[in-house]
N, C-alpha and C positions, 0 to 999 in steps of 0.2 A: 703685026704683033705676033709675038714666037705662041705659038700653041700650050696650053696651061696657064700663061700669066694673066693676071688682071691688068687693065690697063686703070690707067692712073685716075682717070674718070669713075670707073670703080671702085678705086680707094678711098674717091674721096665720099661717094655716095657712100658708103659702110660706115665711114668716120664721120660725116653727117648726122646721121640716125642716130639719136641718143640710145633707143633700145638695141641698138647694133650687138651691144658687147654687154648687155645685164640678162640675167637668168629671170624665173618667172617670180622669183622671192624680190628683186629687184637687187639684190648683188652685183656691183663690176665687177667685168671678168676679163684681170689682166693677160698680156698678149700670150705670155709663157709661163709656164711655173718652174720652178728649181727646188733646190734641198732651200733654198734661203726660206721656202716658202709654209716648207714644214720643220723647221729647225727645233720648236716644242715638242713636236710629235715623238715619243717615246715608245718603240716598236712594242717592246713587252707589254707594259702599259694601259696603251690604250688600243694595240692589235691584236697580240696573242696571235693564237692559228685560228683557224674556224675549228668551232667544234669549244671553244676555249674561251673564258673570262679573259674581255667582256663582251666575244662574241660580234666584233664589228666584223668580221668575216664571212661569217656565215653561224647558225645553230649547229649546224651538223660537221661533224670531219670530213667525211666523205662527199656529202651536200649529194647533188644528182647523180654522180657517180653510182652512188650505193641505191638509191631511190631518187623515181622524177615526182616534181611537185604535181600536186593533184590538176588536173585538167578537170576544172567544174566550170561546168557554164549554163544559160536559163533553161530551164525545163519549167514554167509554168506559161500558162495565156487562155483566160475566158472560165471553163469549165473543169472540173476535175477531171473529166472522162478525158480532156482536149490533151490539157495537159500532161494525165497520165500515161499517154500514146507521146507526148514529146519526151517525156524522161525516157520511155523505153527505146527510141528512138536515139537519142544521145547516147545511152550505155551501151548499144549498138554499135556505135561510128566509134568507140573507144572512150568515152568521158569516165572519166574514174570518180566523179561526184556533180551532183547537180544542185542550182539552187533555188529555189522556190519563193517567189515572187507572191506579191498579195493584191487583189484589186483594190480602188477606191475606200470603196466602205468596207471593206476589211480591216484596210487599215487604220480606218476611223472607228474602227470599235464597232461598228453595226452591223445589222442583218439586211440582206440583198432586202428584203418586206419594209426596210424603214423607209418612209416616206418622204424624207432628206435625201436618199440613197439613187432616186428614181435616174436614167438616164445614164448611172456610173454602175451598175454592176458590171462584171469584167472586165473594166476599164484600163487600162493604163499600163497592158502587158500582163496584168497578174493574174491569178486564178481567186475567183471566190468562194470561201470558205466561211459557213454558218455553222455546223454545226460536224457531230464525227461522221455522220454518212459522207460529207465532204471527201472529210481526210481516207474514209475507208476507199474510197471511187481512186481518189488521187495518189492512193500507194498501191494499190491493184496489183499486184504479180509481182512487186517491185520487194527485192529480198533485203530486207530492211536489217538486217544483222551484218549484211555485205555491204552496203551503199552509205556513202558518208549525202547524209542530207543537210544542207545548207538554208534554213528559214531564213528570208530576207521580212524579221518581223521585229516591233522595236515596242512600242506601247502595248500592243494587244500579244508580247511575247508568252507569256505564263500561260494563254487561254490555248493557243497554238502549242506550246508544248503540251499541255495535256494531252489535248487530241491525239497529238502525234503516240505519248507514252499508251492513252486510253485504245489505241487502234492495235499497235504491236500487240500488249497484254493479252487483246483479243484473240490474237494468233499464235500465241505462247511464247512470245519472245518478252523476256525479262528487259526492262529497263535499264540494266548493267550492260546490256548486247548492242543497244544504239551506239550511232559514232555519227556523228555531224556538230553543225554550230546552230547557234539560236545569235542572232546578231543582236538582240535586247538592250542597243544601248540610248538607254533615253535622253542623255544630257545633251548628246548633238542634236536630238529635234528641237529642245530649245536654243540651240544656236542656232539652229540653221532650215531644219527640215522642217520645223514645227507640225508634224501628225501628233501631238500629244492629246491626255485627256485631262486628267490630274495637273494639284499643283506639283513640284519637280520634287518635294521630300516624300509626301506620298508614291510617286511612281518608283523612287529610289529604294524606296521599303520593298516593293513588288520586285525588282532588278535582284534585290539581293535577296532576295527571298528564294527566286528562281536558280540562283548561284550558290546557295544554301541547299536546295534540294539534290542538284546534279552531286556536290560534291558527296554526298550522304550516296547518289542510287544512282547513278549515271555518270560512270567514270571516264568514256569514251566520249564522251560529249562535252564539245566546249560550252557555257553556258551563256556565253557574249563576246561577241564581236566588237573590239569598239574603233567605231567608223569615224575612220577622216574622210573616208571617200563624200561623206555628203556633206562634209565642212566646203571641201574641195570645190564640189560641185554647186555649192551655193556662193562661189568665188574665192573662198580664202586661198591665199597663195600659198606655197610647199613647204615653208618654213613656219606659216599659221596653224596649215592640216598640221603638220610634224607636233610642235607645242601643244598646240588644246589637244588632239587626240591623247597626246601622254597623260598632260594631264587631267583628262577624265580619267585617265587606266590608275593612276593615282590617285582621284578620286573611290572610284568602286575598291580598291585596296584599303583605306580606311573605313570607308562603310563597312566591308565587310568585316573587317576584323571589328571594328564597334560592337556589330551583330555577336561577336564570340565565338566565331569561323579564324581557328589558327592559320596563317599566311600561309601555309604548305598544303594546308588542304585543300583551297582553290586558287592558288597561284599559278599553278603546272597549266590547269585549264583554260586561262584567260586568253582569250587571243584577239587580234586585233585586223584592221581592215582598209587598205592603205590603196589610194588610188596613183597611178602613172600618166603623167600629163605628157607634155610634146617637150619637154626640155629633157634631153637625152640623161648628161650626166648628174643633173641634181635630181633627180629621180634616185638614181643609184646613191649618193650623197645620204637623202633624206634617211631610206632604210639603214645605211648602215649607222649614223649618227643614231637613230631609235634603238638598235638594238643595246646599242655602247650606256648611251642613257639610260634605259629601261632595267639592264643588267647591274650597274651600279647603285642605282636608287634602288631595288629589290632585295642587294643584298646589302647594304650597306645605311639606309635608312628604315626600310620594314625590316633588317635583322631577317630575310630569309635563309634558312638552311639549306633547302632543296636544292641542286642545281637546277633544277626543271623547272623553278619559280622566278631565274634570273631570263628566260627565254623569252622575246619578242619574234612573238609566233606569228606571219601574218598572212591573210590572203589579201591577193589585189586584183582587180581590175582597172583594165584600160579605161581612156576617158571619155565618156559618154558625151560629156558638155563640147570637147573637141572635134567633136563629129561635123562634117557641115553637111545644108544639105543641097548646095551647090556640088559639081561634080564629086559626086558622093565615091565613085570608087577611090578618090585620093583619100579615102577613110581608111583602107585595105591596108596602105602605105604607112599613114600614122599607127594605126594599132600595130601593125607589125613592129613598125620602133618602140612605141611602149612596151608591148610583151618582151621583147629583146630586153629593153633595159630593166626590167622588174623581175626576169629571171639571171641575168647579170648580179643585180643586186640581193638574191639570194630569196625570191619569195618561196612558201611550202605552198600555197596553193594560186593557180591565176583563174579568171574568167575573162577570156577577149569578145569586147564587144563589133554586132556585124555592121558592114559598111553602112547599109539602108536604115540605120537607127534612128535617123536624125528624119528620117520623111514618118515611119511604122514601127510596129513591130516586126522583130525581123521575118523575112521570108525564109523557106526552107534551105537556100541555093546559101544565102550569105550564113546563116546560121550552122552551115558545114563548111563553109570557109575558113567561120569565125577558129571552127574546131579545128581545123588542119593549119591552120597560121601556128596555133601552138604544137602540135605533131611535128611540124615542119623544121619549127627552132629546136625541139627536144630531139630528133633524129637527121637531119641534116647540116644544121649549121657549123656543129664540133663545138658549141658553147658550154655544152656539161662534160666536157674531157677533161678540165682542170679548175679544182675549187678556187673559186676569188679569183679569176684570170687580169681584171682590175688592180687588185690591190698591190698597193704600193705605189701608183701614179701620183707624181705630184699633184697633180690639178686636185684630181680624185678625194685625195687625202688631205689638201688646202680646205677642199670645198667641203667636204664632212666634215673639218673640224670647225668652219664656221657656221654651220648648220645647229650644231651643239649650242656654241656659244650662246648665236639668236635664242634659240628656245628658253634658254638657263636666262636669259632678258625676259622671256614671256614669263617662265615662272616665279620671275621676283614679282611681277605685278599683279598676277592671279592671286599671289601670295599677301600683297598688299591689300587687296579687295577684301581680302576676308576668304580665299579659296573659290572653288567652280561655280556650287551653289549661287554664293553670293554674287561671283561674277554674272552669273543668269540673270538674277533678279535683279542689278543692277543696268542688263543691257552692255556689257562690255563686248563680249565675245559676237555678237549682233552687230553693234557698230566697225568694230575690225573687219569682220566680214563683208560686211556691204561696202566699205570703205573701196578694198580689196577689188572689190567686183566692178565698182565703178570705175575704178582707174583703170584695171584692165581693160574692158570695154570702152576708155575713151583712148586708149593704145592703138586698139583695133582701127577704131574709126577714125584716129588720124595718123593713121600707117606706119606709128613707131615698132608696133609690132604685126610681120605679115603673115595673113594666113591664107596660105595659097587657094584660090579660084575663091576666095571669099572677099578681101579686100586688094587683092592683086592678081594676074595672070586669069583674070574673070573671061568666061565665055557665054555666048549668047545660044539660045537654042538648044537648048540641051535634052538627052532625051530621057522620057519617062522612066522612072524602073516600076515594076512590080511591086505590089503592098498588099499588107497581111492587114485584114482588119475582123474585127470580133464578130460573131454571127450575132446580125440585128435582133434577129428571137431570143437568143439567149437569154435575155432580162427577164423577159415573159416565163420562160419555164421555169426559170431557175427561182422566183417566188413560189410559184405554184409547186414546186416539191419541198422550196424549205414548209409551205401550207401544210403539205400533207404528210411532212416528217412531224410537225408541232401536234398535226391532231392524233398522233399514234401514241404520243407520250401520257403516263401520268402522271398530269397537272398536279394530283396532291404533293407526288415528290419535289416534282421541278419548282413547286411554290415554297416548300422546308427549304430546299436546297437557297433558292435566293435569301432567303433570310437568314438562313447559317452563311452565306459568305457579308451578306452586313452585320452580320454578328463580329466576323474575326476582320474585318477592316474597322469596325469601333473599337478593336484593342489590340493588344501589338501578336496574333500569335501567326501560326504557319495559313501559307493561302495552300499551296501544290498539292498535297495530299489531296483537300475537298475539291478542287478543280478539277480532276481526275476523277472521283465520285462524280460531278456534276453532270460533267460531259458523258458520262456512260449513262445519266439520268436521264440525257437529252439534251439538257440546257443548251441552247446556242452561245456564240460566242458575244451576241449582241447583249444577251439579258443577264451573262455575265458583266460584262463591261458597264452596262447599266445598274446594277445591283452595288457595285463598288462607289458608283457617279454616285448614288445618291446619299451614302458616305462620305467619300472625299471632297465633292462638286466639280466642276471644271476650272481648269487653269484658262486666266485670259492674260494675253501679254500687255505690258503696259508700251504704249507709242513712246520711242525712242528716239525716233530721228525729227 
């Protein structure tokens, strides 16, 4: 056999495999593309230049040329003190923003002291956070007027930003002088993530509530993130993420305007949260069909003015769920391909996750990997020499215009249902996804689709790596000083203050303001979350499947 060909036995094995030749959405994917294949496609249209309606190019003219997208990656794990030595750490090696993770019962609303909580404080990568002594330990030296911080918080967002605003204030930085994201979007916990507390119009009131505030004091700061990445990650496939994540963003854009917040005043802010799987080019596909989408609906159905309101802003990271923890360095290899193709595809900000994710949290060694895989693409590879270096590929250009089509299918149906809400409570978005997840996972396991040293090219014996794990004591202290933060307060405040926030959750007015009050009162962020519950009550989902 001449060197380079397949031999025939090989051909037949690919032609075999029904998942040979389909993407992760399940699209075939024919052998070559031609103009035949975008013969619709209308360059003005529906490409413009970057920089330019409607933006499937890119947001920017220049794009990295002029500026690289942010390099943000995790800075939280266990304690504030732990933590706030990993951010300083990160802006060190060159990270231009970091994101801030929550433990267990954080993001369950509660305090490390609740008795549900016991065994998960610092749990699960993130830092715990009860009350502002928290946030003040966890921004420690950290120039908070310079640093875009990234909250990875969604239910318990409004209590977290206080903090955040209530710590700056203390240090005389104005509320207008922050720059980061608060990812506050609740409608994917009921698809997908479920840490909710509330039923879903209650927590939507809180969402835009906090999207109401920023726009008024906090112009630097996005107010929501809205995440496919956790669509993603609870199985939905790249054409699922793409659809619901819009539209929820469609959704929060009529709330808000309901609210009496004009489109231009929090449109520019919104931005969104987009994960990169292992299929190279639908990756690229998905962002760019969002932006084309997102730019047309903005100005052409909410009637925005702005050009800054038609922008599909996104950060992404890599795919966590892809990780294996079989020969894990072949992790290094796949994020490398995601970061590539998600800064191809035009992202403003990335976070690559580290090889050893899928055994730990990461260790120090892969977690400056993680950072140099993106250094590496940004200053070595030549990929930010020329805007859209893609664009105009057939395939490329076939496959974003089918990418559109699906979703504008998904939104006749949501539309059908009665919209997002109603899809919620109906269980729609719940069963697509799990649907999603089990077909892929029976792909895996019967080898239509390979995932290398996982379901194929497997090895025996393989050796240990290194693992980061939470100091066993932790739990212990970390009650014992939220103990002796509570007993320094005065209780006659912290008892008004609970009752003024069920005061203004019994009627429709502003929370942010008094959250702000509260938390320089003391309050934690449990007895806040608690004072709301006993108001709202909790959301339980009804069995679907």
């Amino acid at each position: 056999m001449a060197f380079g060909k397949r031999s025939k036995r090989q051909d037949l094995d690919l032609q075999s495999s029904p998942m040979a030749f389909k993407n992760l959405s399940g699209f075939v994917i024919d052998p070559v593309y031609g103009t035949e294949n975008i013969a619709q496609l209308d360059v003005e249209r529906d490409l413009g230049g970057p920089g330019e309606f409607p933006f499937t190019r890119g947001i920017h003219k220049t794009m990295y040329r002029g500026r690289l997208w942010t390099i943000r990656q995790l800075g939280s794990l266990g304690s504030s003190g732990e933590a706030n030595m990993r951010i300083r750490n990160l802006l060190a090696m060159g990270a231009t923003g970091v994101s801030i993770c929550l433990d267990m019962p954080t993001i369950m609303g509660r305090d490390s002291d609740d008795p549900l909580c016991e065994g998960e404080v610092g749990s699960s990568g993130g830092v715990a956070i009860d009350s502002i002594a928290d946030v003040r330990q966890l921004m420690d030296g950290i120039d908070l007027d310079q640093v875009s911080i990234n909250w990875v918080c969604n239910a318990q967002s409004c209590v977290i930003l206080a903090f955040f605003v209530a710590v700056a204030e203390e240090r005389g930085i104005s509320a207008d002088k922050l720059a980061g994201t608060l990812q506050n979007d609740i409608l994917k916990e009921y698809q997908a993530q479920k840490s909710y507390y509330f039923p879903p119009r209650s927590s939507m009131r809180l969402t835009v509530d906090t999207i109401k505030y920023c726009c008024r004091h906090m112009p630097r700061f996005n107010p929501i993130s809205i995440s496919g990445y956790h669509l993603a990650s609870a199985g939905a496939n790249p054409i699922q993420e793409l659809a619901f994540t819009l539209a929820n963003g469609f959704t929060y854009v009529e709330e808000t305007i309901k609210a009496g917040v004009d489109v231009d005043q929090f449109a520019p802010r919104l931005s969104f949260f987009f994960k990169v799987h292992n299929d190279f080019f639908e990756n690229i596909a998905k962002f760019r069909a969002a932006r084309r989408i997102w730019a047309r609906a903005m100005k052409e159905k909410y009637r925005a003015k702005d050009d800054r309101s038609w922008l599909f802003r996104v950060h992404t990271q890599t795919a966590g769920s892809s990780l294996t923890a079989q020969q894990p360095e072949n992790n290094i290899i796949r994020t490398t391909l995601q970061a590539l193709s998600a800064v191809l595809a035009g992202t403003q900000s990335l976070h690559t996750n580290a090889f050893d994710e899928a055994h730990s949290i990461p260790s120090a060694r892969s977690e400056k990997l993680a950072l140099r895989t993106q250094q590496i693409i940004a200053h070595e590879s030549g990929v930010i020499h020329t805007v859209d270096p893609l664009g105009g590929s057939y395939y490329l250009e076939s496959l974003t215009n089918k990418m559109e089509e699906e979703s504008y299918r998904y939104f006749e149906k949501i539309e059908q249902l009665g919209g997002v809400l109603k899809g919620i409570e109906k269980g729609f978005f719940q069963r697509e996804i799990a649907d999603s997840a089990y077909q892929y996972q029976k792909d895996i396991e019967n080898k239509r689709r390979i995932i290398v040293g996982l379901n194929e090219y497997r090895e025996d014996g393989e050796e240990p790596i290194e693992m980061r794990e939470t100091d066993p004591t932790f739990e212990t202290r970390k009650i014992a000083e939220l103990k002796a933060f509570k007993s320094q307060r005065n209780q006659q405040r912290v008892s008004a203050r609970i009752e003024q926030i069920r005061e203004v959750a019994r009627g429709d007015g502003d929370f942010m303001p008094l959250f702000i009050e509260a938390v320089k009162d003391g309050l934690t962020l449990g007895e806040i979350i608690g004072a709301m519950r006993d108001v709202f009550g909790e959301y339980r989902e009804e069995a679907i499947f």
